[in-house]
C-alpha positions as CSV (number, residue, x, y, z in Angstrom):
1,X,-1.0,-3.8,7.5
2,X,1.1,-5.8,9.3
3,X,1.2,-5.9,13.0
4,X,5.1,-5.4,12.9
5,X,4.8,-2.3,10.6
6,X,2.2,-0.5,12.7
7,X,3.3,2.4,14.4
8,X,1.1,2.3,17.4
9,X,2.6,-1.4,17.8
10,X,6.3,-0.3,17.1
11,X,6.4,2.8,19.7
12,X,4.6,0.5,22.4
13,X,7.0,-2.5,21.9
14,X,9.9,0.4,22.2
15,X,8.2,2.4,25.1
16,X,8.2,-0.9,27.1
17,X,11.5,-2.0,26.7
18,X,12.6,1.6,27.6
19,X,10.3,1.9,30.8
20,X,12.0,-1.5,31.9
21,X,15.4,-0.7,31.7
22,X,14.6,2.7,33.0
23,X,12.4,1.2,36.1
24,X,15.4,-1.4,36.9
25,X,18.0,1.2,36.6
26,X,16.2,3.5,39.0
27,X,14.8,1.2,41.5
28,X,18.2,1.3,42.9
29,X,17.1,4.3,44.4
30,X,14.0,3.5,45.2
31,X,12.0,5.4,42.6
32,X,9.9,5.0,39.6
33,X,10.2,6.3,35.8
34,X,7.5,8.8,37.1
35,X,9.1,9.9,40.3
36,X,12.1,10.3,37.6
37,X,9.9,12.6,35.9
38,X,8.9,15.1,38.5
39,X,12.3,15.4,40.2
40,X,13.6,16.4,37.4
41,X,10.9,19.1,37.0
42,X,11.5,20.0,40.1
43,X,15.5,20.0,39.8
44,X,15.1,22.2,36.6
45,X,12.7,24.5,38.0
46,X,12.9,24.6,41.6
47,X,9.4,24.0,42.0
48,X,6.2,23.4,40.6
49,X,2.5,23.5,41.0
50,X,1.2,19.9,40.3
51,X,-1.1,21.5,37.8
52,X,2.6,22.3,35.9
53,X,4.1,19.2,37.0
54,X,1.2,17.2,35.0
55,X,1.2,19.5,31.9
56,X,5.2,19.2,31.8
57,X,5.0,15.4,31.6
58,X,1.7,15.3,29.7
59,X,-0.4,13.7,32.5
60,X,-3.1,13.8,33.6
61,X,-3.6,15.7,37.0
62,X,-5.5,12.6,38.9
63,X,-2.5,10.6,37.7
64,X,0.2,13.2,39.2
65,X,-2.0,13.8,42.2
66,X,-1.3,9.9,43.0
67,X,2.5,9.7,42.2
68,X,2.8,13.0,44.5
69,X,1.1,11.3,47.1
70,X,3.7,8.2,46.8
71,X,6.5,10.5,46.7
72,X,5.4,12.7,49.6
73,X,5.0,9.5,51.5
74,X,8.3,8.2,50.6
75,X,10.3,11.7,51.9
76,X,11.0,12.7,48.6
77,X,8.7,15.5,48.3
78,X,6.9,18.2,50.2
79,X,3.7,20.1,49.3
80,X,3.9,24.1,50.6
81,X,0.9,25.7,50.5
82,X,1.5,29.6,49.3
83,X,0.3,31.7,52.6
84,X,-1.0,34.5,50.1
85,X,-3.2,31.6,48.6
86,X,-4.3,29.0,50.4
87,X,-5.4,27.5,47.4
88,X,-2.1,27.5,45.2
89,X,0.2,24.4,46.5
90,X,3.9,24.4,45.2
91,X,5.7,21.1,45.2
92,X,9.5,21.4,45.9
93,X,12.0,18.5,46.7
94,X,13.2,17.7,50.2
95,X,16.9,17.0,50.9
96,X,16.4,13.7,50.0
97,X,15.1,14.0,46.9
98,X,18.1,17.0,45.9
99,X,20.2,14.6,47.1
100,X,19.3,12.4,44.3
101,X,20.0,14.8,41.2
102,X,23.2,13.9,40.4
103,X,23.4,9.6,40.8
104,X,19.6,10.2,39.0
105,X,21.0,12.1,36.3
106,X,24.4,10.3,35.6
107,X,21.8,6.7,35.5
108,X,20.0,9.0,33.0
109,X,22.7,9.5,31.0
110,X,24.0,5.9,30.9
111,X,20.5,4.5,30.3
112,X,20.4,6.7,27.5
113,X,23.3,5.7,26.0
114,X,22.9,2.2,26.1
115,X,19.4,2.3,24.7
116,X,20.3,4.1,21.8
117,X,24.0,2.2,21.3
118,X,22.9,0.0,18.4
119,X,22.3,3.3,16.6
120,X,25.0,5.6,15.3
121,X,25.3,9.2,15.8
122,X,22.7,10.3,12.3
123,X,20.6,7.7,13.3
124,X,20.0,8.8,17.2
125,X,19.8,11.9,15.7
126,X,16.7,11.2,13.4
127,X,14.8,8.7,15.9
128,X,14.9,11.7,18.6
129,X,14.1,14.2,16.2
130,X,11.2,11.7,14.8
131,X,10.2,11.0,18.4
132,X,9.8,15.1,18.8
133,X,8.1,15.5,15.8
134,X,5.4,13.0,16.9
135,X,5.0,14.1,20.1
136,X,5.2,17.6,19.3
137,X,8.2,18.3,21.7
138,X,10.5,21.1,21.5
139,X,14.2,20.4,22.1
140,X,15.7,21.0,25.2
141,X,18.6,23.5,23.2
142,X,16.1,25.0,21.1
């Protein structure tokens, strides 16, 4: 098989060029596609153990334990520890990371739309639903 028709080589090439447009866009705020990830967990739910901040983005929890650490660091984060359980931690966004949500999103939005601008609406609409279907996602409207 040829290296250009492998699918392993295909979504990599694809991923990359994605987290680099993503990781410029956002860096004018001074976060990562990462960070991007667990504010918006944290926007949509309020907050989160990083136990179900990991399983969300399908990490693993030594690799969220070091982005939370960067983000706590940065202000954009806290870590609450539940008084009833000293051993359950929460992780909710400070001001400044709420303050993000809507600049984040709207770069979200526009990142996403230029990605995918070569393609018209039936084709978005089978890559995303091919992209699901590989990584056995649900859709967000579902």
């Amino acid at each position: 098989m040829e290296l250009q028709s492998c699918i392993n080589y295909l979504l990599t090439t694809a991923q990359h060029e994605v987290f680099q447009t993503f990781s410029s866009g956002l860096s004018q705020f001074n976060i990562t596609p990462g960070q991007y990830g667990v504010l918006s967990c944290l926007w949509k739910n309020g907050s989160c153990t990083p136990k179900e901040i990991a399983q969300i983005l399908r990490l693993e929890n030594s690799t969220i334990s070091g982005v939370l650490d960067r983000m706590q660091k940065r202000g954009l984060i806290n870590r609450v520890v539940d008084p009833e359980d000293r051993r359950s931690v929460q992780v909710v966004p400070t001001e400044e990371g709420s303050a993000l949500r809507d600049d984040v999103l709207r770069l979200i939005e526009r990142l996403n739309v230029e990605i995918l601008s070569g393609f018209s609406p039936e084709q978005k609409g089978i890559l995303l639903d091919g992209l699901r279907k590989i990584g056995n996602v649900e859709r967000a409207d579902a």
